[in-house]
C-alpha positions in Angstrom: 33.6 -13.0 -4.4 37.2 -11.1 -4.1 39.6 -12.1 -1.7 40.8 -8.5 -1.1 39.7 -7.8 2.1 38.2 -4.2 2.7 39.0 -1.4 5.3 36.9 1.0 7.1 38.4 4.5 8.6 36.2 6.3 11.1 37.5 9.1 12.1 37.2 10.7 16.1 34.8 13.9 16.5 32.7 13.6 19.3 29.1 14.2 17.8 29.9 14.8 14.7 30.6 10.7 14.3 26.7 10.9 13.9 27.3 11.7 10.5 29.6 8.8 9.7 26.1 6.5 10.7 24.2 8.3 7.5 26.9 7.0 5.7 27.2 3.5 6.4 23.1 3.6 5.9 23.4 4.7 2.6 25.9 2.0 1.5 23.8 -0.7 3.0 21.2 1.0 0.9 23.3 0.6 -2.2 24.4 -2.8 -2.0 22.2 -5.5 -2.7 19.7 -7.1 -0.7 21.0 -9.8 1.6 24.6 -8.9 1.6 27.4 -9.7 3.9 29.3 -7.6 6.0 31.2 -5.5 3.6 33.8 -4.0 6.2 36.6 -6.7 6.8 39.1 -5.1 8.7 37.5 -2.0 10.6 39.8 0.8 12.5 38.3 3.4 14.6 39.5 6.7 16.6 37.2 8.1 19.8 33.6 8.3 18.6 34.9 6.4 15.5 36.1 3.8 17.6 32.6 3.4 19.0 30.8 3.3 15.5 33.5 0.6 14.7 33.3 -1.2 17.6 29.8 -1.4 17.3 29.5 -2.1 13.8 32.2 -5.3 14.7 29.9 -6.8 17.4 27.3 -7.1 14.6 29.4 -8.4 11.7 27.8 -11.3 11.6 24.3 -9.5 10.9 25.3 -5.9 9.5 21.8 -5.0 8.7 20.8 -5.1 12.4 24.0 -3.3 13.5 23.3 -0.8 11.7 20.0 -0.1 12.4 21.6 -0.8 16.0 23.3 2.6 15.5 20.7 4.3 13.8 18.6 4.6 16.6 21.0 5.1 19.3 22.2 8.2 17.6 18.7 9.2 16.4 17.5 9.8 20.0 20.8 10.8 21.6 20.7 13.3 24.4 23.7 15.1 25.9 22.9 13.7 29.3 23.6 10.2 28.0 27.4 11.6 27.6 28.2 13.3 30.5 26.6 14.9 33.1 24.7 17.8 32.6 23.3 18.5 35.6 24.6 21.5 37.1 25.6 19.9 40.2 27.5 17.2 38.2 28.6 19.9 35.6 30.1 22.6 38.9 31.6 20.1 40.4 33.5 19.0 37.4 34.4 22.4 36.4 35.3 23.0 40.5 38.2 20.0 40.2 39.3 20.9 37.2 40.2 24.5 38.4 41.8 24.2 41.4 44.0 21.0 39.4 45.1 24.2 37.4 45.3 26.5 40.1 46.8 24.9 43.1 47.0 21.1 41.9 45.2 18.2 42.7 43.7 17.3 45.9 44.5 13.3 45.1 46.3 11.8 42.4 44.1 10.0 41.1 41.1 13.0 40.9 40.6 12.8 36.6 41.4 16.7 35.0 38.4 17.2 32.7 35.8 19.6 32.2 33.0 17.2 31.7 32.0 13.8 33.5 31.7 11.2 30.7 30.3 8.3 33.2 26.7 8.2 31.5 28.8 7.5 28.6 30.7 4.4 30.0 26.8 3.5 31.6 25.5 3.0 28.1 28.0 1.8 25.8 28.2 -1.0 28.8 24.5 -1.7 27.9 24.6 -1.3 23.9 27.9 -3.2 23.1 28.4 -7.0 23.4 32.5 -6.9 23.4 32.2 -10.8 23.3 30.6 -10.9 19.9 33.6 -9.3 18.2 36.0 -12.8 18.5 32.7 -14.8 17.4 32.3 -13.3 14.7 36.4 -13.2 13.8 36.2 -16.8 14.6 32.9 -17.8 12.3 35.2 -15.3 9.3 32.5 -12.4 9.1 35.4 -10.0 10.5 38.9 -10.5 10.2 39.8 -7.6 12.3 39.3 -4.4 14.5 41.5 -2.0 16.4 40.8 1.4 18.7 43.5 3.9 18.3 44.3 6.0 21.7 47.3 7.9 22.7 49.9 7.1 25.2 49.9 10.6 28.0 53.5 9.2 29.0 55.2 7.4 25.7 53.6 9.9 23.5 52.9 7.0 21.1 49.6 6.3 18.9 48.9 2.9 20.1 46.5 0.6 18.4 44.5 -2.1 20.2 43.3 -4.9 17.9 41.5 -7.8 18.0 41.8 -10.6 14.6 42.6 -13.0 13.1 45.5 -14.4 14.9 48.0 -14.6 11.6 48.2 -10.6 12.2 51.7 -10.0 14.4 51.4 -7.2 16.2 53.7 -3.6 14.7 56.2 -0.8 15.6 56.8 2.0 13.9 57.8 5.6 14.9 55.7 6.3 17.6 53.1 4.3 16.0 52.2 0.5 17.5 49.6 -2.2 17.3 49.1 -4.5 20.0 46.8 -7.2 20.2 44.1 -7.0 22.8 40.6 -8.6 24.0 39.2 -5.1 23.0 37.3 -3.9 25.9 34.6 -1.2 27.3 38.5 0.7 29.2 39.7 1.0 25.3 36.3 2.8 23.8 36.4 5.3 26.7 40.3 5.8 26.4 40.2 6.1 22.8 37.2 8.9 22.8 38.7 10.8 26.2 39.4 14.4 24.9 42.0 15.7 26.1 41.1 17.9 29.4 37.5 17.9 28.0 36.9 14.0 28.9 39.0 11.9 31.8 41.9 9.7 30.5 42.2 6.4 31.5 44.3 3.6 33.0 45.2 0.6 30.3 47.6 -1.6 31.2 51.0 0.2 31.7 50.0 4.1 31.5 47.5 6.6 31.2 45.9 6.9 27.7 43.5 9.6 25.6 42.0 10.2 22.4 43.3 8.7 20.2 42.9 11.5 17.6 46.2 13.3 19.4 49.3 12.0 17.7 47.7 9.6 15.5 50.2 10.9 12.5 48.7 8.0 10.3 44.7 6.9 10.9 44.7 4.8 8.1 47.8 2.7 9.1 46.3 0.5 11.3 43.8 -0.9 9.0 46.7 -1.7 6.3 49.0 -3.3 8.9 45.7 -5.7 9.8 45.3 -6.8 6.2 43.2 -4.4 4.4 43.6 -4.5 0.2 41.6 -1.2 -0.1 40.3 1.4 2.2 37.0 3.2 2.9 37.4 6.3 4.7 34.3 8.6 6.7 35.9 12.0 7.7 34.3 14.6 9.6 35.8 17.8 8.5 34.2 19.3 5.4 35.1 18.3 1.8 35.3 21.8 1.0 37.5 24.5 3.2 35.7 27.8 3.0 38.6 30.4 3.2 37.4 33.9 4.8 36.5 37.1 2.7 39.3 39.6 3.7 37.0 41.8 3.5 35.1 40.5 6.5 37.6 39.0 8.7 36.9 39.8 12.1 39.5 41.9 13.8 38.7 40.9 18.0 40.1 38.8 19.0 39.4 35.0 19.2 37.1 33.5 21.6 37.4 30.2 23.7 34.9 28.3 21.8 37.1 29.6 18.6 40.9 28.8 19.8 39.7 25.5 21.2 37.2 24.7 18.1 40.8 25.2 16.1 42.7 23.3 18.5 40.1 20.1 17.9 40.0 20.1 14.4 43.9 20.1 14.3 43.8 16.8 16.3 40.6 15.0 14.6 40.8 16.7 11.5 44.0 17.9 10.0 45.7 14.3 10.1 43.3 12.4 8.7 43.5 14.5 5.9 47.0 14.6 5.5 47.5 10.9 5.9 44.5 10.6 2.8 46.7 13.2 0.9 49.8 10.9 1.6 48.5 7.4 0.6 46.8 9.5 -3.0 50.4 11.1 -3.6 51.9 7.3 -2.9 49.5 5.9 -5.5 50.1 8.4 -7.9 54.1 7.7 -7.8 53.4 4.0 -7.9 51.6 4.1 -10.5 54.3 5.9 -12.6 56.5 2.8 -11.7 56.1 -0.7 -13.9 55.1 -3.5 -11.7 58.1 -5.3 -13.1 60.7 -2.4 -11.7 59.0 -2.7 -8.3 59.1 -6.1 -8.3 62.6 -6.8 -8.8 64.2 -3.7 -6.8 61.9 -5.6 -3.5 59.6 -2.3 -3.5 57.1 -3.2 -0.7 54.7 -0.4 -1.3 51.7 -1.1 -3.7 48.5 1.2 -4.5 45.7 1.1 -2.2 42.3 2.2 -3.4 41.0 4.5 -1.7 37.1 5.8 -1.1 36.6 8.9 0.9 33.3 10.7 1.7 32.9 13.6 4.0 30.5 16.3 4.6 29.4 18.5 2.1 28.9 21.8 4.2 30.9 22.7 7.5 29.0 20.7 10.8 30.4 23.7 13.0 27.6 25.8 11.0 25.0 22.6 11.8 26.0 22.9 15.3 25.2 26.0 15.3 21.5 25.8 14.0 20.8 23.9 17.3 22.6 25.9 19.8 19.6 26.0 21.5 19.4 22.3 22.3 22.5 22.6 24.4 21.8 21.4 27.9 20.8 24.8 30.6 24.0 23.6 32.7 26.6 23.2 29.7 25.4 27.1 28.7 25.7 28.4 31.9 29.2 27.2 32.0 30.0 28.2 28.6 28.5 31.7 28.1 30.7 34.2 27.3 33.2 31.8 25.6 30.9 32.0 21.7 30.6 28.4 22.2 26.4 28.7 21.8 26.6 31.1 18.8 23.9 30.4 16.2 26.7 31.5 13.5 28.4 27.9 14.7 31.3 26.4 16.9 33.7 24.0 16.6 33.3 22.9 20.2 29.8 23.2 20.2 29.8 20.8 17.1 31.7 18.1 19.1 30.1 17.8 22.1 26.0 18.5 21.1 25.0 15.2 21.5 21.0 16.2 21.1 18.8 14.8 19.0 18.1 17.2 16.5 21.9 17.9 15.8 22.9 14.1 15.7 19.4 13.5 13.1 20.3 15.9 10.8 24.3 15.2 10.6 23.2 11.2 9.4 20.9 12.7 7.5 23.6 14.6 5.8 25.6 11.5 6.0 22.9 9.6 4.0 22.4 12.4 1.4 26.1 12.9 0.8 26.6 9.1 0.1 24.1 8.6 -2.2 25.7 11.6 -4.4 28.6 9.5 -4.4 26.5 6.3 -5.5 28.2 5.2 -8.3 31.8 5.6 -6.9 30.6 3.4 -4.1 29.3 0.6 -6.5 32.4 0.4 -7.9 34.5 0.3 -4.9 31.9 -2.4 -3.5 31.5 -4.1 -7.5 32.7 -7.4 -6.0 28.9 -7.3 -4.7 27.4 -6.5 -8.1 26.9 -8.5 -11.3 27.9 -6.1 -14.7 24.4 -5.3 -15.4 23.8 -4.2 -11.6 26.9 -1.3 -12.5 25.6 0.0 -15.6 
């Protein structure tokens, strides 16, 4: 077995990080019977962060962790989330307009649209934070990390637990400090901004960590990754519109702040991916020897990406009608329940139906890609096992 330590990306999305579970089901699928955890070094960003998180607190049995998320998603319910009563849901919405109209009535009332407190409820239940430094200790994980974004430093800021050989970093705006990873850190790192309440860590308020993270797959290099495994959540392919077609009104709510998500989960995930392929490309072009003896630090990572195969605003919006009565009453009007599909819709439809089909997706879309992810997980495989 290889040395080279392996990395995992998840990516933030709300429900879309449903999909990211079909995924890791299909490459426990493909590897053989029996195996180990094949995730080393695993670095997540707001629902990613909880699939990682997750996923670490099993390491030491990865077959049951991931049957672990399998079913939590598979019978997901908005309500589990946030509140979705309308009591819960007007009240909510209530504080968060007068905070915009005539400012808070305490300083310490949260700004958000939604009450994520069911959320904090069963992650509390599902995740035993104490098994992630058992199994770093026992060597079936050398490291984690939640990514979440400084409101007053403006810095990406990720909190690790690892092995303890890995120094903590500083780069531009971009840090990694070494913390007993936590139930504060998972709700910090998957607050949306004014959708979901920030929260208190340490020295300031933080967010998702999806909002200035410049870099996503960073983290996972600074902790000691050798090669890198990334699950996105935007679409492989970008559909660009028929001029013929565009519509001329203007855009709705659910449209402007659909666009304004997928900038912050989306767009830098994919640059950082077209970064590190452009880096590789250039290094490659160099002799080891050259790089070697002009002290060159940079060397190729391998890279494995898989994302979905069809847009999951247009999944989203094949359920619209599993949206919770409250959540449409607050929302119609804004095209955020359209059956032609929503960006927000497809972040925060926690239902059953949606999450089941986006792993099924997941699942389908990995096992195209089976013999790409053979060969980024050959160390597991014998030569005939390949061919």
């Amino acid at each position: 077995m290889t040395t080279e330590k392996t990395g995992l990306i998840l990516s933030g999305g709300g429900a879309r990080a449903a999909y990211q579970v079909g995924v890791l089901k299909a490459v426990h699928h493909l590897l053989p019977r029996g195996h180990v955890n094949p995730f080393q070094v695993i670095s997540g960003t707001s629902a990613g962060a909880i699939n990682g998180i997750a996923l670490a607190s099993y390491a030491e049995d990865y077959r049951r962790g991931i049957r672990h998320l399998e079913r939590i998603w598979s019978h997901f319910s908005c309500d589990q989330v946030y509140r979705t009563d309308l009591a819960g849901m007007s009240g909510s919405l209530l504080r968060f307009s007068r905070a915009l109209l005539i400012g808070r009535q305490f300083r310490q009332d949260p700004v958000s649209l939604l009450d994520n407190r069911p959320l904090a409820e069963l992650l509390h239940e599902v995740i035993h934070f104490a098994a992630i430094q058992k199994a770093i200790d026992n060597k079936a994980l050398h490291a984690v990390a939640v990514s979440c974004s400084g409101l007053e430093s403006g810095e990406s800021v990720s909190f690790f637990e690892g092995h303890p050989d890995i120094p903590d970093w500083d780069r531009r705006r971009r840090l990694g400090r070494r913390s007993r990873l936590t139930l504060e850190h998972l709700m910090a790192s998957s607050a949306i901004p004014m959708v979901f309440p920030a929260v208190f860590l340490g020295d300031q308020y933080y967010a998702d960590g999806a909002v200035r993270q410049l870099a996503p797959i960073s983290p996972a290099l600074h902790m000691g990754a050798h090669k890198i495994m990334v699950i996105g959540v935007g679409a492989t392919a970008i559909n660009k519109p028929d001029p013929c077609r565009v519509d001329k009104t203007y855009p709705s709510a659910a449209k402007l702040m659909g666009h304004m998500l997928n900038a912050a989960f989306l767009d830098s995930m994919e640059s950082d991916v077209e970064r590190l392929l452009r880096i590789n490309r250039t290094l490659r072009n160099i002799p080891l020897a050259v790089r070697q003896h002009t002290g060159m630090e940079l060397k190729p990572i391998r890279l494995l990406e898989i994302s979905p195969s069809r847009s999951l605003d247009s999944v989203a919006g094949e359920h619209a009608d599993e949206m919770p009565r409250a959540l449409k009453y607050v929302l119609r009007g804004s095209g955020n329940i359209s059956t032609q599909g929503s960006g927000l819709l497809s972040y925060l439809l926690f239902s059953e139906g949606y999450c089941r089909q986006l792993i099924q997706l997941g699942f389908d879309d990995a096992m195209a890609k089976a013999a790409d992810i053979r060969d980024f997980f050959r160390e597991f495989f014998n030569d005939s096992q390949l061919s």
